[in-house]
ROFI-369875 format. One record per residue (C-alpha): residue number from 1; x, y, z. Coordinates in pm, whole numbers, padded with zeros to 5 digits, always signed. Each point is the difference from the previous one (the first is absolute). Layout:
<num: NUM&c1: X&c2: Y&c3: Z>
...
END
This chain:
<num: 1&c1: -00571&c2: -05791&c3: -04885>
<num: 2&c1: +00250&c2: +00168&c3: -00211>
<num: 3&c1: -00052&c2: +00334&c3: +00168>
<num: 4&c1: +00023&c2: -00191&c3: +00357>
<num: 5&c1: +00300&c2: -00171&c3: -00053>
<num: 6&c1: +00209&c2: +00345&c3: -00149>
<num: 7&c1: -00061&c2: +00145&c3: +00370>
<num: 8&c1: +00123&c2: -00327&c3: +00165>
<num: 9&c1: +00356&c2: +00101&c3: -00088>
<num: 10&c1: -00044&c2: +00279&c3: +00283>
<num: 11&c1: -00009&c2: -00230&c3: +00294>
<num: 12&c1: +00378&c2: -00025&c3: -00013>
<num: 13&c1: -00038&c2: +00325&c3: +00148>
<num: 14&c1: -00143&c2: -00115&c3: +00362>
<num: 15&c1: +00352&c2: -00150&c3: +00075>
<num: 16&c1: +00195&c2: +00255&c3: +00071>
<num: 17&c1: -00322&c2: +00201&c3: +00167>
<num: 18&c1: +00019&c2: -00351&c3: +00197>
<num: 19&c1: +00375&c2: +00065&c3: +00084>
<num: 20&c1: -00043&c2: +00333&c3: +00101>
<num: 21&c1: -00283&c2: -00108&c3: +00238>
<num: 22&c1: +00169&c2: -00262&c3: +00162>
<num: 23&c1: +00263&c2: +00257&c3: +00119>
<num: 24&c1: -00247&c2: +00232&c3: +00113>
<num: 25&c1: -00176&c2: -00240&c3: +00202>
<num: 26&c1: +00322&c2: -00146&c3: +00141>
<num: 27&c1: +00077&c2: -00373&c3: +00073>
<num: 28&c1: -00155&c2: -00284&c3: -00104>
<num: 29&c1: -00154&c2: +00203&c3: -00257>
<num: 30&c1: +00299&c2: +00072&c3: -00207>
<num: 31&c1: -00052&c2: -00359&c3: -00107>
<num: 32&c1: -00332&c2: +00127&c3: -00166>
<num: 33&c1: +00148&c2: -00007&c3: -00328>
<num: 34&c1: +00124&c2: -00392&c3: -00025>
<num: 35&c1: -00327&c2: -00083&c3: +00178>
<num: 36&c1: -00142&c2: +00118&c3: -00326>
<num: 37&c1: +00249&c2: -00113&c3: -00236>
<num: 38&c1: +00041&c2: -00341&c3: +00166>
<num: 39&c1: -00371&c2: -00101&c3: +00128>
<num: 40&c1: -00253&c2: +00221&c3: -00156>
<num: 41&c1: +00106&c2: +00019&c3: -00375>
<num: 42&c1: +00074&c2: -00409&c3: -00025>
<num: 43&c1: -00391&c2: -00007&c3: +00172>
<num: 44&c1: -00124&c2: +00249&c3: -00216>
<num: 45&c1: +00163&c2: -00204&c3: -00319>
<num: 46&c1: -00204&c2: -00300&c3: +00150>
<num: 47&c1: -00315&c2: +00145&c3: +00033>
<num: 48&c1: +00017&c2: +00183&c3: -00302>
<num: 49&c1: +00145&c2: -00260&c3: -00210>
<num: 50&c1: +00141&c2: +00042&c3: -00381>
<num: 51&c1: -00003&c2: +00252&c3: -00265>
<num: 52&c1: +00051&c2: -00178&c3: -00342>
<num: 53&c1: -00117&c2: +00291&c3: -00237>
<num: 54&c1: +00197&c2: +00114&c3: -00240>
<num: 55&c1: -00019&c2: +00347&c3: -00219>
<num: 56&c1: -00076&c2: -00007&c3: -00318>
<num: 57&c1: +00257&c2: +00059&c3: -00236>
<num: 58&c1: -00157&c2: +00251&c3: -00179>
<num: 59&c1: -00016&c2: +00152&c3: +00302>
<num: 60&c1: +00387&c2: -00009&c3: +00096>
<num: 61&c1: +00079&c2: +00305&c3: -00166>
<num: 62&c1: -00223&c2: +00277&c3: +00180>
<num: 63&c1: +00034&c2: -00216&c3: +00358>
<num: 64&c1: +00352&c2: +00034&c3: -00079>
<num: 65&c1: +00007&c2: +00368&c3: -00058>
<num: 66&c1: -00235&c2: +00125&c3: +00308>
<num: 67&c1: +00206&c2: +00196&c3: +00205>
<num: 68&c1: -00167&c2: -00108&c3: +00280>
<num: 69&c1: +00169&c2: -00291&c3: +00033>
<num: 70&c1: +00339&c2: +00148&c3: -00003>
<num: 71&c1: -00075&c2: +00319&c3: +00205>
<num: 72&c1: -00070&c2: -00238&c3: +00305>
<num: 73&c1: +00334&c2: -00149&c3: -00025>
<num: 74&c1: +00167&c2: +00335&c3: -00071>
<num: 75&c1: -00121&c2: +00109&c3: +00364>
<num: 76&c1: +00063&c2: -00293&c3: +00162>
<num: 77&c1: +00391&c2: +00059&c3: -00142>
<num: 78&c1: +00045&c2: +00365&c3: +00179>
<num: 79&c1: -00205&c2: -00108&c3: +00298>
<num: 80&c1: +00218&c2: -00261&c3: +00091>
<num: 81&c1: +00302&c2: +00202&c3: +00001>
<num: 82&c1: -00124&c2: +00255&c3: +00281>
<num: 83&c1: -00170&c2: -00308&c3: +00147>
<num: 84&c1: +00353&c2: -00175&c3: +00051>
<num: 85&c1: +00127&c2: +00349&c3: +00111>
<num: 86&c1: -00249&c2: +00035&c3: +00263>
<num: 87&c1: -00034&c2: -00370&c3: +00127>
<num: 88&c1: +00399&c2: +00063&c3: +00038>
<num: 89&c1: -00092&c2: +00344&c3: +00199>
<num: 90&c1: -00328&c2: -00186&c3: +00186>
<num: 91&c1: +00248&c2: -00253&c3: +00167>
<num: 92&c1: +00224&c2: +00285&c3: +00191>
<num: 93&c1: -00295&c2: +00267&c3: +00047>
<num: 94&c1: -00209&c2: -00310&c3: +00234>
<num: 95&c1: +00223&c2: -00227&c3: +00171>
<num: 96&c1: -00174&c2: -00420&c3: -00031>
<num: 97&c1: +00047&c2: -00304&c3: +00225>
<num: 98&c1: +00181&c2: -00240&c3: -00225>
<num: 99&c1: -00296&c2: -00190&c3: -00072>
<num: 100&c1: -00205&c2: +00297&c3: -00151>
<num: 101&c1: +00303&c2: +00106&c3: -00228>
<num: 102&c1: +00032&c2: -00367&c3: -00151>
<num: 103&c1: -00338&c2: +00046&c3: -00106>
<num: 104&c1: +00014&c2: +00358&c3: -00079>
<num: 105&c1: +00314&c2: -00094&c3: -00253>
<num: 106&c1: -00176&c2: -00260&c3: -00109>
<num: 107&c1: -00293&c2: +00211&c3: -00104>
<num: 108&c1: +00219&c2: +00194&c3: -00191>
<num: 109&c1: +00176&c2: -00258&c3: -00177>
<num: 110&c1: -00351&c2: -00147&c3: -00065>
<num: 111&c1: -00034&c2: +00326&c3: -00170>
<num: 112&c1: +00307&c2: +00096&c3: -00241>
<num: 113&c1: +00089&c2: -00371&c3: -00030>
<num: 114&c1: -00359&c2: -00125&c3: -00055>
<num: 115&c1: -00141&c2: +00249&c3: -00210>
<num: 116&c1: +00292&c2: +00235&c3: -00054>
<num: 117&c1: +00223&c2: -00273&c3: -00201>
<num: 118&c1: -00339&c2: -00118&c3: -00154>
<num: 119&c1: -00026&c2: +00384&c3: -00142>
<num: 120&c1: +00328&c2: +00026&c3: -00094>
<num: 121&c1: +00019&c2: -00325&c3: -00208>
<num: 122&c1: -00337&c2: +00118&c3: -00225>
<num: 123&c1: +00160&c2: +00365&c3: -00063>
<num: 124&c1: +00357&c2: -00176&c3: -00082>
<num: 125&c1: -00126&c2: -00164&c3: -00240>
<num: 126&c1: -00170&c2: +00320&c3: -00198>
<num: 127&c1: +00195&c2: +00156&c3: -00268>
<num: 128&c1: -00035&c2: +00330&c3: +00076>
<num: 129&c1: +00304&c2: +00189&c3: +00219>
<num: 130&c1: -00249&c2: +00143&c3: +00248>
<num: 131&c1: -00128&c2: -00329&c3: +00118>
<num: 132&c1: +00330&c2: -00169&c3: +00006>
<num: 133&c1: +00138&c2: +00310&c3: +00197>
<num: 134&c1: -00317&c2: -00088&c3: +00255>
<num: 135&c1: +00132&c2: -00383&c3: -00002>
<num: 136&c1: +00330&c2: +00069&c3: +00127>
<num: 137&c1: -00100&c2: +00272&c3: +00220>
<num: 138&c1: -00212&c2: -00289&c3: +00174>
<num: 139&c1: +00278&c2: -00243&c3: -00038>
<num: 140&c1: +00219&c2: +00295&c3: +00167>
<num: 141&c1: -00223&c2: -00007&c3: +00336>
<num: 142&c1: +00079&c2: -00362&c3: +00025>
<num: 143&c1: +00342&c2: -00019&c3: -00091>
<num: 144&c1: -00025&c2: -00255&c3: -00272>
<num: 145&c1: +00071&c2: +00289&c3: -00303>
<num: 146&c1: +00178&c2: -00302&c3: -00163>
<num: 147&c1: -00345&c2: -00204&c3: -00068>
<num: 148&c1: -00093&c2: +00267&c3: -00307>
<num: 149&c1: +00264&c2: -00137&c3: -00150>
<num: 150&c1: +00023&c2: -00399&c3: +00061>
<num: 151&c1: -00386&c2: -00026&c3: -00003>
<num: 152&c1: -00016&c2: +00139&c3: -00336>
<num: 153&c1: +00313&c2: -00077&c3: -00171>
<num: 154&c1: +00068&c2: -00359&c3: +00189>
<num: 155&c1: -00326&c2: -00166&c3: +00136>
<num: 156&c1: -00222&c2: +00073&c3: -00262>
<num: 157&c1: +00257&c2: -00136&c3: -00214>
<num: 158&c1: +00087&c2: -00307&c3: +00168>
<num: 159&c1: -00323&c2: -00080&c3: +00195>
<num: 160&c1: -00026&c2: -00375&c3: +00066>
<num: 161&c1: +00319&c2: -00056&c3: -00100>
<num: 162&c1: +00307&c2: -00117&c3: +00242>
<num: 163&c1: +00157&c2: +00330&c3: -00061>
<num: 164&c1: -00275&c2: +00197&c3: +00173>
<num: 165&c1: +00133&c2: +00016&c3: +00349>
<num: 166&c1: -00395&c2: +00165&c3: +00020>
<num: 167&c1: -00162&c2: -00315&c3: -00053>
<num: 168&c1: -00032&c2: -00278&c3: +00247>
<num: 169&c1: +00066&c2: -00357&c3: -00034>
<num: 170&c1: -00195&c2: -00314&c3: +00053>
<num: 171&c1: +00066&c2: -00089&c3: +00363>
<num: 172&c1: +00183&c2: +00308&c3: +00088>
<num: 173&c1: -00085&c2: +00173&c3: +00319>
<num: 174&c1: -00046&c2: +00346&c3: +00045>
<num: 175&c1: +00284&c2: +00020&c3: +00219>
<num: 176&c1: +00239&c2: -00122&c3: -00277>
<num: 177&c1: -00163&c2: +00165&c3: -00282>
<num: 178&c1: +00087&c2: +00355&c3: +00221>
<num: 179&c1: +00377&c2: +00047&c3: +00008>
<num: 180&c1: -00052&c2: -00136&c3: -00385>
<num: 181&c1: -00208&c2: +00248&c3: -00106>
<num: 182&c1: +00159&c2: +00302&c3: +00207>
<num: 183&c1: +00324&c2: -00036&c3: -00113>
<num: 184&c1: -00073&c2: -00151&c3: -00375>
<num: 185&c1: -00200&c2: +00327&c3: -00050>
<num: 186&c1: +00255&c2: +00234&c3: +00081>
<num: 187&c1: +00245&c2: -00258&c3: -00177>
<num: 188&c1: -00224&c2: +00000&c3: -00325>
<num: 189&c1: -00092&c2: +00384&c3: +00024>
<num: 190&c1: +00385&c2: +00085&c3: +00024>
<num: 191&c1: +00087&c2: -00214&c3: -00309>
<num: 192&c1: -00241&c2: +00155&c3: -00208>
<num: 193&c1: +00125&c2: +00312&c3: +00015>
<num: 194&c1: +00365&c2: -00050&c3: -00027>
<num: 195&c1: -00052&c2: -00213&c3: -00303>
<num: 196&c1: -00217&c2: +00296&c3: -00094>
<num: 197&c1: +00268&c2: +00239&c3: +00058>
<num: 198&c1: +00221&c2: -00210&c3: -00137>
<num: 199&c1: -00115&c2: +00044&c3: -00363>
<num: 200&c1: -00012&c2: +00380&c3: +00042>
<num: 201&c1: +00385&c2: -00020&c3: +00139>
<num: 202&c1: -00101&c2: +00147&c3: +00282>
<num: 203&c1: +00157&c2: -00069&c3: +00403>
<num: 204&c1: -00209&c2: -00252&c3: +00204>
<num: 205&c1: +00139&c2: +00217&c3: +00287>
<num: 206&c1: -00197&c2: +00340&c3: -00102>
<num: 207&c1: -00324&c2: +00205&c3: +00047>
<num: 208&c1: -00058&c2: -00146&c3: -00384>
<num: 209&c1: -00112&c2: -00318&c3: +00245>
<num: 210&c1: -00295&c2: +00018&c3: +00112>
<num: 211&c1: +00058&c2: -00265&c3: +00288>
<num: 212&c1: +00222&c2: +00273&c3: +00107>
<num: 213&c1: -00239&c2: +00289&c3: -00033>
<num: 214&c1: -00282&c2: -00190&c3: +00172>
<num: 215&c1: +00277&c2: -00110&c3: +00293>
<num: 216&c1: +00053&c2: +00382&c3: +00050>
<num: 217&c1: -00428&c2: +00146&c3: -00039>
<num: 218&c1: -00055&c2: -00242&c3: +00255>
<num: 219&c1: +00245&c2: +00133&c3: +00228>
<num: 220&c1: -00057&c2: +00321&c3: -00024>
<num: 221&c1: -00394&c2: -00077&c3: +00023>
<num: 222&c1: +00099&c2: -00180&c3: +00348>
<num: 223&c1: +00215&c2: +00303&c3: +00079>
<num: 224&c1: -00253&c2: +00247&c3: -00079>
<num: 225&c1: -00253&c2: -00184&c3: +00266>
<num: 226&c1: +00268&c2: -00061&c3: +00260>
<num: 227&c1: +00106&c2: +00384&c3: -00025>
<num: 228&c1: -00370&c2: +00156&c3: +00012>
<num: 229&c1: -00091&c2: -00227&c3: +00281>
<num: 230&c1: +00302&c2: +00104&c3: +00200>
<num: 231&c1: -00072&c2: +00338&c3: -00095>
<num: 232&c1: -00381&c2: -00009&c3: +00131>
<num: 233&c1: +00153&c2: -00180&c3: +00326>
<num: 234&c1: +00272&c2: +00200&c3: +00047>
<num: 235&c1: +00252&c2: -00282&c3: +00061>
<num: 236&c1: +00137&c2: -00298&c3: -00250>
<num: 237&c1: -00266&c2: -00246&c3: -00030>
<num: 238&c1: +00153&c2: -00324&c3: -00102>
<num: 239&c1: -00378&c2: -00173&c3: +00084>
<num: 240&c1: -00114&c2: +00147&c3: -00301>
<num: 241&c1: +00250&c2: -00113&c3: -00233>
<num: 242&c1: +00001&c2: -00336&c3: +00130>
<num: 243&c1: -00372&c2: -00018&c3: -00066>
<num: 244&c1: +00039&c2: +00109&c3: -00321>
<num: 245&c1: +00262&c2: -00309&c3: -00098>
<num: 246&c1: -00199&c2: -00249&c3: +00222>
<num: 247&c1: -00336&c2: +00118&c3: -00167>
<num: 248&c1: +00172&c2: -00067&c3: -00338>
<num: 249&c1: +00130&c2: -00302&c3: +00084>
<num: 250&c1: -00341&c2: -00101&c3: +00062>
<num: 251&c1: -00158&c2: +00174&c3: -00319>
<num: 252&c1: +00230&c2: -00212&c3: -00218>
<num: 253&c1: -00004&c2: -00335&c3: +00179>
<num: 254&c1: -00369&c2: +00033&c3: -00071>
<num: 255&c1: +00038&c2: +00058&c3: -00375>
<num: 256&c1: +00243&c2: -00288&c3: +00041>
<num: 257&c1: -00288&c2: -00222&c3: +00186>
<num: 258&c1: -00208&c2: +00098&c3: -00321>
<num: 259&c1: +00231&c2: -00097&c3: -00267>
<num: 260&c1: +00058&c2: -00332&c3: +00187>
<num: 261&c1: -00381&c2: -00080&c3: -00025>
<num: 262&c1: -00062&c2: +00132&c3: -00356>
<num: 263&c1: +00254&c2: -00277&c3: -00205>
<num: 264&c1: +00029&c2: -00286&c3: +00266>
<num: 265&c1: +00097&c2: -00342&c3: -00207>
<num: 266&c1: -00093&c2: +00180&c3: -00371>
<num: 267&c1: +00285&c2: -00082&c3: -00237>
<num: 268&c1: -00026&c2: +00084&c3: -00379>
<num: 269&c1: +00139&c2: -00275&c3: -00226>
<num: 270&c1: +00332&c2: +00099&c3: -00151>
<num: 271&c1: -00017&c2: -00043&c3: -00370>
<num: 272&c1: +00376&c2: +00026&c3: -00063>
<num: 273&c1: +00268&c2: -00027&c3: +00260>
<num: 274&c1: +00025&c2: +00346&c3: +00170>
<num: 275&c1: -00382&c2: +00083&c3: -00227>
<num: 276&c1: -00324&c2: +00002&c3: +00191>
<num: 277&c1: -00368&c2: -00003&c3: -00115>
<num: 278&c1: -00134&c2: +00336&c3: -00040>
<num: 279&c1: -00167&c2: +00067&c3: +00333>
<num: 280&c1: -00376&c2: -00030&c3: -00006>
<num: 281&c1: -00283&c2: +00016&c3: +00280>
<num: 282&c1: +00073&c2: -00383&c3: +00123>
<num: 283&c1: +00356&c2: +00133&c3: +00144>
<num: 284&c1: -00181&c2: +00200&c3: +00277>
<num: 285&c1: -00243&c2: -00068&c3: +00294>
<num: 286&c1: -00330&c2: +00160&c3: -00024>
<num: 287&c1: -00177&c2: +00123&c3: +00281>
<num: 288&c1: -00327&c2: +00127&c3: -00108>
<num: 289&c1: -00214&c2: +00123&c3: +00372>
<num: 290&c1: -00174&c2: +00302&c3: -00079>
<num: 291&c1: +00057&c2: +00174&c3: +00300>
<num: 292&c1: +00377&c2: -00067&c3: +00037>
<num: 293&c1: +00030&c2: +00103&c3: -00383>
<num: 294&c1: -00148&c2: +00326&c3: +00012>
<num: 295&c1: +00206&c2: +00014&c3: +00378>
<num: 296&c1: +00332&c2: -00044&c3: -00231>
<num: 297&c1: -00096&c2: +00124&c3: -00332>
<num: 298&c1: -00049&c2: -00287&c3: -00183>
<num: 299&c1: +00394&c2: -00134&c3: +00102>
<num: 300&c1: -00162&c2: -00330&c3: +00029>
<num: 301&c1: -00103&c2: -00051&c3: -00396>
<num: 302&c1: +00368&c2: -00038&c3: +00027>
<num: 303&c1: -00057&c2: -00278&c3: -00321>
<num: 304&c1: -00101&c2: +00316&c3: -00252>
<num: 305&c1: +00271&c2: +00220&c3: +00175>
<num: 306&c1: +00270&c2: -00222&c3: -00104>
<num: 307&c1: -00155&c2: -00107&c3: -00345>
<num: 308&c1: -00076&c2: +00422&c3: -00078>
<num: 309&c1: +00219&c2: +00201&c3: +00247>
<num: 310&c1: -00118&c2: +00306&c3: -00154>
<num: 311&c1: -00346&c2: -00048&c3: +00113>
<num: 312&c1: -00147&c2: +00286&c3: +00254>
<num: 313&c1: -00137&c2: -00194&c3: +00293>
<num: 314&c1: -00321&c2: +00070&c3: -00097>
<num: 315&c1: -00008&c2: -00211&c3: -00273>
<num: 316&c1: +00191&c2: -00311&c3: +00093>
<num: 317&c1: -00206&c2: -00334&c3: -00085>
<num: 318&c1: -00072&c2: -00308&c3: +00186>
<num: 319&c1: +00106&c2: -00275&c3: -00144>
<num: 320&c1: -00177&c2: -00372&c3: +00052>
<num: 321&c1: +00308&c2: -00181&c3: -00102>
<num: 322&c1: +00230&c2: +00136&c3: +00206>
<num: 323&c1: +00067&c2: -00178&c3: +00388>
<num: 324&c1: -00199&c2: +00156&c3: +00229>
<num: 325&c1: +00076&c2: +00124&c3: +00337>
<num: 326&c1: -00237&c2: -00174&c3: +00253>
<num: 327&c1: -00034&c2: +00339&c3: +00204>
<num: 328&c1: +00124&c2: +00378&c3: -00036>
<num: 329&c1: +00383&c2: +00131&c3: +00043>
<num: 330&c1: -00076&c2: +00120&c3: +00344>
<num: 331&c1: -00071&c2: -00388&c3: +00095>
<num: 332&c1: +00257&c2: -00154&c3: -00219>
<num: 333&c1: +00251&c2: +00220&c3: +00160>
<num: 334&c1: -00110&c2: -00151&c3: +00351>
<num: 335&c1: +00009&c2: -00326&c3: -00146>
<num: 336&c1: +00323&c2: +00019&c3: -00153>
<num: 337&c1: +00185&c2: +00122&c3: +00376>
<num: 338&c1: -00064&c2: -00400&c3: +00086>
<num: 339&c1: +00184&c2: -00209&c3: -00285>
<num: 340&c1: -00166&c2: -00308&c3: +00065>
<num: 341&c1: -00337&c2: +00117&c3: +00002>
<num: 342&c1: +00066&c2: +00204&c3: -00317>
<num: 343&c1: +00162&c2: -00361&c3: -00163>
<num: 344&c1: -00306&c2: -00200&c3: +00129>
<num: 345&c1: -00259&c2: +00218&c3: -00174>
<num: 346&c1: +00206&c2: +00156&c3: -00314>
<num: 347&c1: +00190&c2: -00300&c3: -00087>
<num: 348&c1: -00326&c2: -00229&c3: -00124>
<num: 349&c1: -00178&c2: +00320&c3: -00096>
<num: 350&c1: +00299&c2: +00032&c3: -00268>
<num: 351&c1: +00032&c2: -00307&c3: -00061>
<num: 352&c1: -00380&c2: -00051&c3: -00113>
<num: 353&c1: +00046&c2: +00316&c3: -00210>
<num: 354&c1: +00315&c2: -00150&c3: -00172>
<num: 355&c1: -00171&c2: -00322&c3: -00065>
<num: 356&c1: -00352&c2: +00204&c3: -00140>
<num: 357&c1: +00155&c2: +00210&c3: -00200>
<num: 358&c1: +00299&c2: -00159&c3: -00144>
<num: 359&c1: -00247&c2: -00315&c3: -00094>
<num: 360&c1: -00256&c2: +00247&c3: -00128>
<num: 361&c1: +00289&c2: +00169&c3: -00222>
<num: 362&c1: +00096&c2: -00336&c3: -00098>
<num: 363&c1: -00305&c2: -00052&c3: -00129>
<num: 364&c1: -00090&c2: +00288&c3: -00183>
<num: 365&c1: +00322&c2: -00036&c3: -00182>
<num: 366&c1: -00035&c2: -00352&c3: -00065>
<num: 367&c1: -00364&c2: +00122&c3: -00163>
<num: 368&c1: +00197&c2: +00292&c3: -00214>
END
């Protein structure tokens, strides 16, 4: 089983050869690729079910260390920037009906948001250069350079909490918790680094920033793509850098779909006015499906992420006491497009948690 499940980490891989065979086929079939990540996946994760093992401890340390592991996110990181490059190129080299190109971006966006952001979030989290330089060239593809920084330095920091502008609030829709999170992100992400700057007396307003450097590696990422397309076409091709910023918008409203899922209703108690609770696995939504895990490298253990952020992927835990999801992120994020069918079935589902666990923590302490 072990063995098995290592190799289950590939299929991530048949989205993009999904993508890429949409557009060959033409039409309808560019819409392949959220066929898969919309019906079959959530069916799969039915018939399938749960995977509730957990690695041994003792075992951490090696499973931690295979470079296996880490070699298939390393590709994944330099495929997806020629993959961006050439969906940018495959949009101007074969001319689609409107319908087909929806669902052609949308394949791509399935693809760098999806699994591209999911990639970029484990290796941001590493502390080794190489891996963070992969994160942000991921981040770079998608235009959201500015997440390496308020993911790590902001939301893991103030998960839960009302000064997350990543984590939802009880009742909040999707459509409110958007504009929130967009522009509290860049908000936070920006503050961090001028008060960091600030200590080393250094201009908010210089390449010292690295809001600033991100704004320009972007750019010049975008620019790069725009000019070689134009160059292969022989005339300006303002299609492809469109699709680059409209594909990006849809990578990061995805990641943006995820976080509102992953903290919906979780508070931790504040201890001291402006103090919180150190975060722990009951401050995140589990989702634990075994084919939509090994689909999104283990982003669903999202309890264990939080409560050990420098755990590889590999060896995130499952956690019983932690609310659990009643389906995979590929569901939820269906589910949570329709606000009142996302309050109908999430709001008792937390509710029952809160009730279980605080009066089972109650308990316990009252026992102590």
């Amino acid at each position: 089983m072990k063995a098995f499940k290592k190799y289950t980490y590939l299929i991530c891989f048949i989205l993009p050869v999904f993508a890429y065979l949409g557009y060959v086929l033409g039409g309808w079939y560019n819409y392949l690729t959220p066929f898969l990540v919309f019906v079959v996946l959530p069916l799969l994760d039915l018939v399938i079910g749960l995977d509730s093992t957990n690695p041994k401890e003792e075992e951490v340390p090696a499973l931690q260390n295979e470079k296996f592991y880490r070699y298939i996110t390393y590709f994944w990181a330099y495929m997806q920037v020629a993959f961006v490059a050439w969906a940018c190129y495959a949009v101007v080299a074969n001319p689609m009906e409107t319908y087909a190109l929806i669902g052609f971006l949308i394949s791509i966006g399935l693809n760098t948001g999806g699994l591209g952001i999911t990639v970029g979030h484990e290796l941001g989290h590493k502390n080794t250069k190489y891996e963070q330089f992969l994160s942000k060239m991921l981040y770079m593809t998608v235009c959201y350079m500015h997440f390496f920084i308020e993911h790590n330095k902001g939301h893991h920091v103030n998960v839960s909490t009302p000064d997350d502008p990543a984590t939802s609030r009880l009742n909040e829709s999707f459509y409110t918790f958007y504009p929130r999170t967009v522009m509290g992100g860049l908000s936070s992400a920006w503050n961090i680094e001028k008060k960091r700057l600030e200590k080393q007396n250094k201009s908010v307003w210089s390449f010292s920033n690295e809001m600033v450097v991100y704004f320009f590696v972007t750019l010049a990422y975008a620019g790069v793509i725009f000019a070689g397309v134009s160059f292969l076409t022989r005339e300006l091709q303002w299609l492809a850098l469109g699709f680059f910023f409209l594909q990006s918008w849809l990578a990061f409203s995805l990641l943006e779909l995820v976080n509102y899922i992953e903290h919906y209703g979780l508070r931790r108690k504040e201890i001291a006015p402006g103090k919180f609770e150190k975060v722990q696995p009951v401050h995140s939504w589990n989702a634990n499906h075994f084919v939509s895990n090994a689909f999104l490298f283990h982003l669903q253990r999202h309890s264990d992420h939080h409560a050990n952020a420098g755990r590889r992927y590999q060896s995130l835990r499952h956690f019983e006491e932690s609310p659990q999801l009643p389906a995979g992120y590929e569901a939820m994020i269906l589910l949570a497009l329709f606000p009142p069918i996302w309050k109908k079935i999430m709001n008792p589902k937390l509710e029952k948690w809160q009730s279980e666990f605080f009066e089972k923590t109650t308990k316990e302490k009252v026992a102590a």
